[in-house]
N, C-alpha and C positions, 0 to 999 in steps of 0.2 A: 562382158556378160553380166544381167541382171543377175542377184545374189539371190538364194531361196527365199520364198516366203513362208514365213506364219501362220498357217489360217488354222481357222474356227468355223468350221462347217456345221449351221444348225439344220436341223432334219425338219421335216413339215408337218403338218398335224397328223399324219396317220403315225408318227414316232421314228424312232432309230431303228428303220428297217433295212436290210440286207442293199438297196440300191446306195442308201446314205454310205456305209460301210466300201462299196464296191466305189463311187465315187471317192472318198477320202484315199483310195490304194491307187485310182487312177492318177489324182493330184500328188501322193507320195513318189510314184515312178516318174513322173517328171521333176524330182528333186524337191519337194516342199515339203514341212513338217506341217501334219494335218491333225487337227484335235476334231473332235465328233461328241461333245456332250449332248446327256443323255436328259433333257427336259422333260422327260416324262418318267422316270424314273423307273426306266424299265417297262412301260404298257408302250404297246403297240395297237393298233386300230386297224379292220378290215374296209371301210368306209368312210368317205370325205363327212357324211354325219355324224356318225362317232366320233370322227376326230375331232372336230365343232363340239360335240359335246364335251370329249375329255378335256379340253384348252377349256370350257367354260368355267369346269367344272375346276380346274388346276385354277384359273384365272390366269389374265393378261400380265397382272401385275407379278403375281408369284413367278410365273416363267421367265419377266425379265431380270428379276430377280435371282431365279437360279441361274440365269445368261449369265451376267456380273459376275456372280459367286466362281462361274466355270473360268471366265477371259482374267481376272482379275490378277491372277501369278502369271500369265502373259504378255500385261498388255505392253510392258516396256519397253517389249520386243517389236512395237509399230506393228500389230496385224494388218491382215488381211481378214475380212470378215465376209465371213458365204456363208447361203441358206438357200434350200427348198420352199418355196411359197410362203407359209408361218413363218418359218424360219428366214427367209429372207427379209418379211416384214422385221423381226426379232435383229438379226443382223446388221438392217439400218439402222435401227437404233442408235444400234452400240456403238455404230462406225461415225456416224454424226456426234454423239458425244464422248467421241474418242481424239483427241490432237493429234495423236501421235498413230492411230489410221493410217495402214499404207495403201491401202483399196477395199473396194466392196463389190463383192460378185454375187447378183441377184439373181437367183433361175427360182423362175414362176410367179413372184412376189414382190411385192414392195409396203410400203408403209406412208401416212399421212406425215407429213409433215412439221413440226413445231415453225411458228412465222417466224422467231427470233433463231433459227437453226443457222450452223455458217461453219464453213468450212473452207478451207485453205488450196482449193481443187483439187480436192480430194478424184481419183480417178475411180470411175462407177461403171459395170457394166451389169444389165439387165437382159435378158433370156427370155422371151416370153410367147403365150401362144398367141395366134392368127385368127379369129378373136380368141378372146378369153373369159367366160364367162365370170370369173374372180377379179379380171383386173382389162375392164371395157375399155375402150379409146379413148375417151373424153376424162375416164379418171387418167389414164397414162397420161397423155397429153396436158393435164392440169398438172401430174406429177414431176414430169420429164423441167416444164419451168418453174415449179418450186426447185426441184435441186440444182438449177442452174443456177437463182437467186441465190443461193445459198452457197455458190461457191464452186458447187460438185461439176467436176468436169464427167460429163454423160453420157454414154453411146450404150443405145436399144437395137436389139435385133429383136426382130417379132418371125415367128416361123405357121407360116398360113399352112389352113387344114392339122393343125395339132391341137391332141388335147393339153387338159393343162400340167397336169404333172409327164409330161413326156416325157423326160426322160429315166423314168422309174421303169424299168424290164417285167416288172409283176403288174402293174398296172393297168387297165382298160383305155388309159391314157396316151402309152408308151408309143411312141413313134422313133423308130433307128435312126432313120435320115436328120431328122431335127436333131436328135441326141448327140449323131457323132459331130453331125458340123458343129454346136452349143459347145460340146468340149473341145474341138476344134480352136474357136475363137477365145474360149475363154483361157487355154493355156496359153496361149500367144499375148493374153491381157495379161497373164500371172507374171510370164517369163521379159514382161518390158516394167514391171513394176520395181 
């Protein structure tokens, strides 16, 4: 039997709301130590525009920066690194310039790429919606083979007729069916890593 993971589950731009919180207990009762830093340092946001704004207003740089600051007494431990949309982008990051990475779980998000990025197959699993107004086909598709170049071993599940943050319960978004099969696969990714 795979041994527990590590992760670092960052929350999306509306903040550390009660779905973040409710996933981190889901990945706990299937045996994994789950951290949930708080990038926003306590605000939360009712609207995908607000949250645009607060991340501007925080900036890109400063939150990967409080990322670091949060993974950085961890990282020895080879995380796993997962994120909500922002947060997803945020979490590839980390996980690309992390060696000692043991997986990356993306729901809603992803991130551009660095050319010179590389990774040691690194195993990647991405969530996302059917389309997705945040994250179109043709950027996945350009994405899916930069991280291949790069190393990352990849597998996407796209879930048609969902919004994008589905599986948030408070959401406009939220879609069950997407939701449960999404943690469905994604503990079965956790629990072979």
């Amino acid at each position: 039997m795979a041994r527990p993971s590590t992760i670092v589950l960052f929350h999306s731009a509306y903040g550390l709301r009660p779905a973040v919180h409710a996933a981190a207990e889901r990945l706990r009762a299937a045996g994994h130590e789950v951290h949930v830093p708080d990038l926003y340092e306590g605000r939360t946001v009712e609207s995908v525009e607000e949250g645009r704004a607060l991340k501007d207003e925080i900036g890109t740089d400063e939150l990967l920066v409080r990322a670091v600051r949060a993974v950085a007494p961890l990282s020895e431990r080879g995380l796993v690194y997962a994120g909500f949309s922002l947060g997803g982008a945020i979490a590839q990051n980390l996980a690309l310039g992390d060696t000692e990475a043991r997986g990356l779980l993306l729901l809603h998000g992803t991130s551009d790429i660095a050319e010179d990025a590389a990774t040691d197959g690194l195993p990647v699993q991405l969530h996302v919606a059917d389309p997705d107004p945040f994250e179109p086909h043709d950027w996945l598709n350009a994405w899916y083979l930069r991280m291949g170049r790069a190393g990352a071993d990849v597998e996407v599940y796209r879930y048609p007729g969902a919004g994008h943050l589905y599986t948030d319960p408070e959401l406009p978004d939220y879609d069950e069916q997407a939701a449960e099969r999404t943690w469905q696969v994604a503990l079965g990714f956790l629990a072979e890593l």
